[in-house]
C-alpha positions in Angstrom: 0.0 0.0 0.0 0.7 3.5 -0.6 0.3 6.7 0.6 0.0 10.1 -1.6 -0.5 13.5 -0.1 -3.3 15.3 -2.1 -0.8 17.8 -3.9 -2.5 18.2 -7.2 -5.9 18.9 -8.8 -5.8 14.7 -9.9 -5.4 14.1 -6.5 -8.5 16.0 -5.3 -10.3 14.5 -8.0 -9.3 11.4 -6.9 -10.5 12.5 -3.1 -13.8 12.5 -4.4 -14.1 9.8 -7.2 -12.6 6.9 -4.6 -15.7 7.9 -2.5 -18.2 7.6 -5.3 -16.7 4.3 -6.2 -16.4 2.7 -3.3 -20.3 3.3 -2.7 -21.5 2.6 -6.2 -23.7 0.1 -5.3 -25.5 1.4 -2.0 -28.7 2.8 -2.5 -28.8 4.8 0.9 -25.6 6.8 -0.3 -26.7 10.4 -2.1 -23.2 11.7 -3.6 -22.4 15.2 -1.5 -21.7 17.7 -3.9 -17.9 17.9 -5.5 -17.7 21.7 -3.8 -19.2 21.6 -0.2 -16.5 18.8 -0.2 -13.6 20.4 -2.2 -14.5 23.7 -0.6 -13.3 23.2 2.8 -9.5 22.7 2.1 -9.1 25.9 0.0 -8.4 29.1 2.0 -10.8 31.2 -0.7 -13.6 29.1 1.0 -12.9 28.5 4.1 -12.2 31.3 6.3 -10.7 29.3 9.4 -7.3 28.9 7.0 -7.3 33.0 7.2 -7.5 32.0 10.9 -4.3 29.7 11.1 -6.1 26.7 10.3 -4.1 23.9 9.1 -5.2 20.7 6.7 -3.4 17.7 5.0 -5.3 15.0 2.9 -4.0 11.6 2.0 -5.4 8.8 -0.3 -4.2 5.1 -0.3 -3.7 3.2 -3.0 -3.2 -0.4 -3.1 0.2 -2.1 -5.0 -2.1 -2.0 -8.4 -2.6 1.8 -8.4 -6.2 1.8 -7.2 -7.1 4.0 -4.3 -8.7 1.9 -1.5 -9.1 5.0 1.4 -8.9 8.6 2.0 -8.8 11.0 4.9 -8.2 14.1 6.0 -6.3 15.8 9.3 -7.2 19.5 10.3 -6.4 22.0 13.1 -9.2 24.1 13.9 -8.4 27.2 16.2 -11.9 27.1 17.0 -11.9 24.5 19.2 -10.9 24.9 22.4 -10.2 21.7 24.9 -7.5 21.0 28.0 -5.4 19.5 25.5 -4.7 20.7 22.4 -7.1 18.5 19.6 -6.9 18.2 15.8 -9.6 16.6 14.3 -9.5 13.7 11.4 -12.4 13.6 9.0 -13.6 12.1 5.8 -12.5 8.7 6.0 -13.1 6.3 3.7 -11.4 2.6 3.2 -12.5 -0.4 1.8 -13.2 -3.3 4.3 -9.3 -4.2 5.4 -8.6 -3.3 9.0 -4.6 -2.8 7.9 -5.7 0.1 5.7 -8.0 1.9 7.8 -5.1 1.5 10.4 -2.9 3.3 8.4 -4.7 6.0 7.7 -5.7 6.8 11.0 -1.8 6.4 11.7 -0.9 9.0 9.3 -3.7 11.8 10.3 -1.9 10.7 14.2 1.7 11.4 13.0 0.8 14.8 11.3 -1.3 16.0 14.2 1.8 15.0 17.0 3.7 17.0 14.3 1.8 20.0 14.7 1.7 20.0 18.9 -1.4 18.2 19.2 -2.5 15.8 22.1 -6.0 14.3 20.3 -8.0 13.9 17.7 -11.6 14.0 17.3 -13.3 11.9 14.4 -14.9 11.5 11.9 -15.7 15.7 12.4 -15.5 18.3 9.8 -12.8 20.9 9.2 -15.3 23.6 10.4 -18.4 23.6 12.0 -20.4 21.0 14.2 -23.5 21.1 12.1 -21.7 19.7 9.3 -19.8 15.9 8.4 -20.0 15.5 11.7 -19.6 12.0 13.4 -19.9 8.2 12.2 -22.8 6.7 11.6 -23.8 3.7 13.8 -27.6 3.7 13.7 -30.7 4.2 11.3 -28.6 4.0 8.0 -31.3 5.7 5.7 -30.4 8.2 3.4 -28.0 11.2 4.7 -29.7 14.9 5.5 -27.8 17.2 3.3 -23.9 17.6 4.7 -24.3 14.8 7.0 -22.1 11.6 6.8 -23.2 8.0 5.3 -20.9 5.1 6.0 -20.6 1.4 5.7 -21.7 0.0 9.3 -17.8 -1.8 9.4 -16.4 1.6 10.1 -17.7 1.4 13.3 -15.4 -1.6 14.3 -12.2 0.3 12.9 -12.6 3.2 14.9 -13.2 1.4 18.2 -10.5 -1.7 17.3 -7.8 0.8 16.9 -8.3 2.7 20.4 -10.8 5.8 19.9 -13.5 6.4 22.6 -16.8 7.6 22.7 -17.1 11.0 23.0 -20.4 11.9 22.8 -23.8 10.8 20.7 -25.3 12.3 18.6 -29.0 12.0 18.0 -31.2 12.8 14.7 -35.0 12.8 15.9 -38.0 12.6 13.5 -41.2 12.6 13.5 -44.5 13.0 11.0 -45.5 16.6 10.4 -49.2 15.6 10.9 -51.2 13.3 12.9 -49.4 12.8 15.8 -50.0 14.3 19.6 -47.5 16.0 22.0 -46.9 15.4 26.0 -49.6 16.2 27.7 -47.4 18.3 30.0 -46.2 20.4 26.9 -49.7 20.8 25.9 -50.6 22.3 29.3 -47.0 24.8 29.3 -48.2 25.9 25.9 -52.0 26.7 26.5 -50.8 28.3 29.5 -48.2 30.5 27.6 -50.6 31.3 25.1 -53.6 32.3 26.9 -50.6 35.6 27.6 -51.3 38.6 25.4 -47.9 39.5 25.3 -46.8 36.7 23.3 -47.1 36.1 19.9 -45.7 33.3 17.1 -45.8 33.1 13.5 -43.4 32.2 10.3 -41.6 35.1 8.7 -42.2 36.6 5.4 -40.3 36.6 2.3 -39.5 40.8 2.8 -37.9 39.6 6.3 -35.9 36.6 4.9 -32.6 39.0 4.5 -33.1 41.5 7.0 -35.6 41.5 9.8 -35.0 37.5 10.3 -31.7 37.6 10.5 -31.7 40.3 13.5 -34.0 37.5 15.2 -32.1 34.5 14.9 -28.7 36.6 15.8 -30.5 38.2 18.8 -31.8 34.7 20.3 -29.0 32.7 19.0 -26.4 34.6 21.2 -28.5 34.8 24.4 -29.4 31.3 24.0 -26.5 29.2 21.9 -23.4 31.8 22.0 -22.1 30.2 25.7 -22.8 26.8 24.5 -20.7 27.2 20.9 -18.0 29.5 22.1 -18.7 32.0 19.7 -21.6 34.6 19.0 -23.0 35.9 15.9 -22.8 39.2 14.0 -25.6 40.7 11.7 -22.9 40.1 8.9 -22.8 36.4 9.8 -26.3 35.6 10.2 -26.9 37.8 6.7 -24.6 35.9 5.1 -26.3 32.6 6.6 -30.0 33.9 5.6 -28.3 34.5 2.1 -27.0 31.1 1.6 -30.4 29.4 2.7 -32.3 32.2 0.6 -32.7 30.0 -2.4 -34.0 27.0 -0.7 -36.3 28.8 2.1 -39.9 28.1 2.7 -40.8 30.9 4.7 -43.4 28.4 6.4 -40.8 26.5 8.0 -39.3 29.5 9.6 -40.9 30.3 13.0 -40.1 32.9 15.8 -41.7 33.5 19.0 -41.7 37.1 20.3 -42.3 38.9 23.9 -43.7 42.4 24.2 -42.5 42.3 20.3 -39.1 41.3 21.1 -37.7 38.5 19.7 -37.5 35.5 22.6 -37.6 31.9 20.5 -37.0 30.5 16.9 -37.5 27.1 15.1 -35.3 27.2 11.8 -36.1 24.5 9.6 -35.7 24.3 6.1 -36.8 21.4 3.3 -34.6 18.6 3.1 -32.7 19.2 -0.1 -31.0 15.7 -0.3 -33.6 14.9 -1.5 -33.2 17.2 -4.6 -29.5 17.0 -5.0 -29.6 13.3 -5.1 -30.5 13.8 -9.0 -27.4 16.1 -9.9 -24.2 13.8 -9.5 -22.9 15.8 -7.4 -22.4 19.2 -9.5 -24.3 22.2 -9.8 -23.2 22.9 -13.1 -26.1 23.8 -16.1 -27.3 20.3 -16.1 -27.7 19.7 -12.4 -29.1 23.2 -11.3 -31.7 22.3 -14.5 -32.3 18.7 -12.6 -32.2 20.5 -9.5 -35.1 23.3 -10.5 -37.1 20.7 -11.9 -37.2 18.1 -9.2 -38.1 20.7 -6.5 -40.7 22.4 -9.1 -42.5 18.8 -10.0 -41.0 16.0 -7.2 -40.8 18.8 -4.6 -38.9 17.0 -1.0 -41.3 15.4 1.8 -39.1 16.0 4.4 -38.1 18.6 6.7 -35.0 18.9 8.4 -35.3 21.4 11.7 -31.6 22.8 11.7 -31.5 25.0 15.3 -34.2 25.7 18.0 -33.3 28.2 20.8 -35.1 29.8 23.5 -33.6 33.0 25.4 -32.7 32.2 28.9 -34.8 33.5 31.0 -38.0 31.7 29.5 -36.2 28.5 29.1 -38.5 26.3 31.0 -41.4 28.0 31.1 -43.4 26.7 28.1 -42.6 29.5 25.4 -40.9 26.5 23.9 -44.0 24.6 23.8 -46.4 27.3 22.2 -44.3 27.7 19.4 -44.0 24.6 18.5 -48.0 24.0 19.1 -48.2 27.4 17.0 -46.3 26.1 14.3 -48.0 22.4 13.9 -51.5 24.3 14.7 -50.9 26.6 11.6 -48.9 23.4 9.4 -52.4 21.5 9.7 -54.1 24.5 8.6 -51.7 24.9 5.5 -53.4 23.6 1.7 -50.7 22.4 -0.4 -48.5 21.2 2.4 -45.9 18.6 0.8 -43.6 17.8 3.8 -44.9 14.5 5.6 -42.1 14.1 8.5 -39.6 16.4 9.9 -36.6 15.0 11.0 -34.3 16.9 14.2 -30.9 18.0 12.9 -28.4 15.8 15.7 -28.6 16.8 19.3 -25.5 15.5 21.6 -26.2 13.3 24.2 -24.5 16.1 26.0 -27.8 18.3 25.7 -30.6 16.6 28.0 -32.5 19.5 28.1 -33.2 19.8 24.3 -33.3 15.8 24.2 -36.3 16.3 26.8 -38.0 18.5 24.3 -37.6 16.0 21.4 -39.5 13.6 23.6 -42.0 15.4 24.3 -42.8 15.9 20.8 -43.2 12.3 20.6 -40.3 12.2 18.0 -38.3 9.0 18.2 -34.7 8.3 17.4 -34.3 7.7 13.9 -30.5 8.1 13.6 -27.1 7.6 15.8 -23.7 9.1 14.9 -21.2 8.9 17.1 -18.1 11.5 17.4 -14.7 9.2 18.9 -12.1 11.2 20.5 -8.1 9.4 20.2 -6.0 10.4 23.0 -2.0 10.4 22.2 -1.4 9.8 26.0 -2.9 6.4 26.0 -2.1 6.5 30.0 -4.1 9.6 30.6 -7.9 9.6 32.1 -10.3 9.9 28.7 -13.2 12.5 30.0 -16.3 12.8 27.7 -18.2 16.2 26.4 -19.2 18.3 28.9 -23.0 17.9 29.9 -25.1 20.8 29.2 -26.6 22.7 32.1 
């Protein structure tokens, strides 16, 4: 076997083909596309590089020339740990224990190089809500920019010393015909029956510039202390903008007090299901595939990507008569397409937002798991942090 260092634009063809090859005949596989891949180890596209992020990418080839695994090693500045941690990421390998091995060797060897004490994997070189963690559970079809793997992996990863570091848990259930707790019913009538509160989805003249100032002004009151970082109006602008083409402004909902924005549900439709027909590029042909499958085979799934709540009412049931709110004003909707809505991943690290899942009556559809590798195979491993 043999190991090349992606150097060249043949290599990071090759980073993506192997993939596409090696699931050629799985049906649950829907190819990501060639740029949201390509686009996170090039400093034009990925701003953390401008931030002294670092990357290396290998692929494997076996004595005949043919590539049998890939993977990737990062440093992210952005995360902060007791030990310093690199994170290894989109690994693939055929079924050969020796190989997988080697790889994770060589994303090990950089890393030490570059003063780290861990690795996290499989995570993405960027941000959590993306190609993050292996899948272990429910293998269905992947939400867009989430990871689908052959169920072996799992045995690599734990045979060659990572531990669990935390789950991670995709909820779902249907859009329709289905009850809540009756507890949450009760928080939410009594919430409701309160003047001063109001819920709805946003309109298309607020998608770039009054929903943004929401989501940025619960996110950081709500998410910032949990992430480690808060949000400008720049950033969530810029977020808006890139969802812009996709939105359904019914699947966008806020909550306000007094007028002030206190709650959001951001969901958006699941467009895996659309770019499962373009190959994985957006060039003429695939944006014309794309534009007709959501015009005439529109998706039937919804994927809820962040819910927050502003501290103070956390608890209290404002939580509860959104989401009543929104179902109550879904049922209501002609023309609705979307028959389930499945949770983007909570950690097992996050009881509190688990407990709300529940009481939705969704169920566990998916596992992921995200493994951490300490160098210091003497020192005391320590899972994620539960949220309080």
């Amino acid at each position: 076997m043999e190991l090349l260092e992606v150097t060249s634009e043949a290599h990071q063809k090759e980073f993506i083909e192997m993939a596409v090859r090696l699931y050629s005949g799985e049906s649950n596989w829907i190819r990501p596309l060639n740029k949201d891949i390509e686009g996170l180890f090039h400093p034009e596209s990925n701003k953390l590089f401008r931030q002294g992020a670092k990357a290396k990418r290998w692929l494997l080839q076996d004595k005949n020339g043919i590539t049998i695994g890939r993977v990737a090693a990062f440093i992210n500045p952005k995360m902060k740990e007791k030990q310093p941690t690199g994170g290894m990421g989109f690994f693939e390998c055929i079924q050969d224990q020796k190989a997988a091995f080697l790889l994770f060797d060589t994303a090990k060897a950089w890393l030490e190089t570059e003063g780290m004490e861990a690795m996290d994997g499989p995570i993405n070189f960027g941000e959590r809500d993306k190609w993050w963690g292996l899948l272990v559970d429910g293998f269905t079809p992947p939400n867009y920019n989430m990871p689908w793997n052959f169920a072996y992996y799992k045995d690599f990863f734990e045979a060659y010393g990572f531990r669990l570091y935390f789950k991670q848990y995709t909820y779902m259930r249907p859009v329709k015909g289905q009850g809540f707790d009756p507890k949450m019913i009760e928080r939410a009538r009594k919430i409701s029956s309160d003047p001063d509160f109001t819920f709805r989805h946003i309109t298309k003249s607020e998608i770039m510039k009054e929903a943004p100032e929401y989501f940025m002004t619960v996110y950081n009151k709500a998410w910032a202390r949990h992430m480690g970082k808060s949000l400008t109006l720049k950033e969530t602008k810029l977020m808006f903008g890139k969802m812009k083409p996709i939105i359904d402004v019914r699947l966008i909902y806020f909550g306000f007090y007094k007028g002030e924005p206190v709650s959001f549900f951001i969901n958006i439709p699941e467009i895996n299901q659309l770019f499962q027909y373009v190959d994985g590029k957006m060039d003429l042909i695939g944006k014309l595939k794309f534009i007709w499958n959501k015009t005439f085979n529109p998706p039937n799934k919804m994927l809820g990507l962040v819910f927050g709540v502003v501290p103070e009412l956390q608890g209290k049931g404002v939580e509860s008569a959104m989401i009543m709110e929104y179902n109550r004003t879904l049922a209501s909707t002609s023309g609705f397409s979307y028959k389930t809505i499945e949770m983007n991943w909570i950690g097992d690290f996050n009881p509190k937002m688990m407990r709300v899942c529940e009481q939705l009556h969704a169920t566990i559809y998916k596992t992921h798991h995200t493994y951490r590798y300490l160098f210091d195979r003497q020192k005391p491993f320590e899972r994620h942090k539960i949220f309080e």
